[in-house]
Every structure is written in C-alpha cells, then in structure tokens.
C-alpha positions in Angstrom: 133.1 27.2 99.9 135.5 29.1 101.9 135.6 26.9 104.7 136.6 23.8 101.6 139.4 26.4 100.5 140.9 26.9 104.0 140.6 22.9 104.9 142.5 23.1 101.1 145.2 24.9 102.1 145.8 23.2 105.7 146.0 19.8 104.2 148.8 21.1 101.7 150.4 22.9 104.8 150.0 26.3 103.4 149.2 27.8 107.2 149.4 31.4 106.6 147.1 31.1 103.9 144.6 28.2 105.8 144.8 30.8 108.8 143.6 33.6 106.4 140.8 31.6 105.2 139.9 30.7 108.2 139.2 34.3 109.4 137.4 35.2 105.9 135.3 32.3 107.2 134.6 33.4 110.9 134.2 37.1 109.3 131.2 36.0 107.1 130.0 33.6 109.3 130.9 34.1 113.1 128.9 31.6 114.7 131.0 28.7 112.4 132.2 26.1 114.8 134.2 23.9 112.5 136.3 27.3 111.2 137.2 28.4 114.7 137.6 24.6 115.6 140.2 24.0 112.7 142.0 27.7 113.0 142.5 26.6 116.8 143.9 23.4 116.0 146.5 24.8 113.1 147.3 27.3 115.7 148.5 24.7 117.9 150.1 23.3 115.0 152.3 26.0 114.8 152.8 26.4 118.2 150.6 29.9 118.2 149.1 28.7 122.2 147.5 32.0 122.9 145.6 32.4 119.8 145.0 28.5 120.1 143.6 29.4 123.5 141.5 32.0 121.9 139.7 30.1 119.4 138.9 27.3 122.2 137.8 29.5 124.0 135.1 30.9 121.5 134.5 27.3 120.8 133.1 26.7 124.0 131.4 30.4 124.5 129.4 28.9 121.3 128.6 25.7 122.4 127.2 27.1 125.7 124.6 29.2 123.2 123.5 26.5 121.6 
C-alpha cells in the first residue's frame, strides 16, 4: 500500500511527497527493490545525482544478495 501511494504521488509529480513515501517504504521494508528503484529514478528526475547514485547503488548491493 505504501509503495501504490508513493507511485501515486510520482505520477501526479508531487516529488517531495513521492520521495517521502518512498523512504516510509524502504523504512518498513528495506530489502524493497522497486522503492529504492523508483526513489533513484525521481532523484534523477530532479536532478538530485548523489542521492540517485545512492539508491543505485543499494540497488545493486541487493541484487548481489539475492
């Protein structure tokens, strides 16, 4: 349900709150792929590259555990 409410907000270009929902996503569930995925990507969005980098970065630190 969160992760619906944060794809919500992205796709009506509310980005502060999509980034928010995000995190409440990856806070309860840190091991979610699509939320750091789609946080990254809005953060490139926005032109955010470091925290963009970030969240690729975990991206791939997960898919290597899996």
């Amino acid at each position: 349900m969160l992760l619906l409410k944060a794809r919500l907000e992205h796709a009506l270009a509310h980005n502060a709150a999509a980034i928010q929902w995000y995190t409440k996503v990856i806070d309860t569930y840190p091991f979610s792929l699509p939320a750091y995925t789609e946080r990254g990507e809005l953060y490139a969005e926005m032109g955010k590259t470091n925290e963009a980098a970030d969240d690729a970065a975990k991206v791939a630190e997960l898919n290597a555990e899996t």
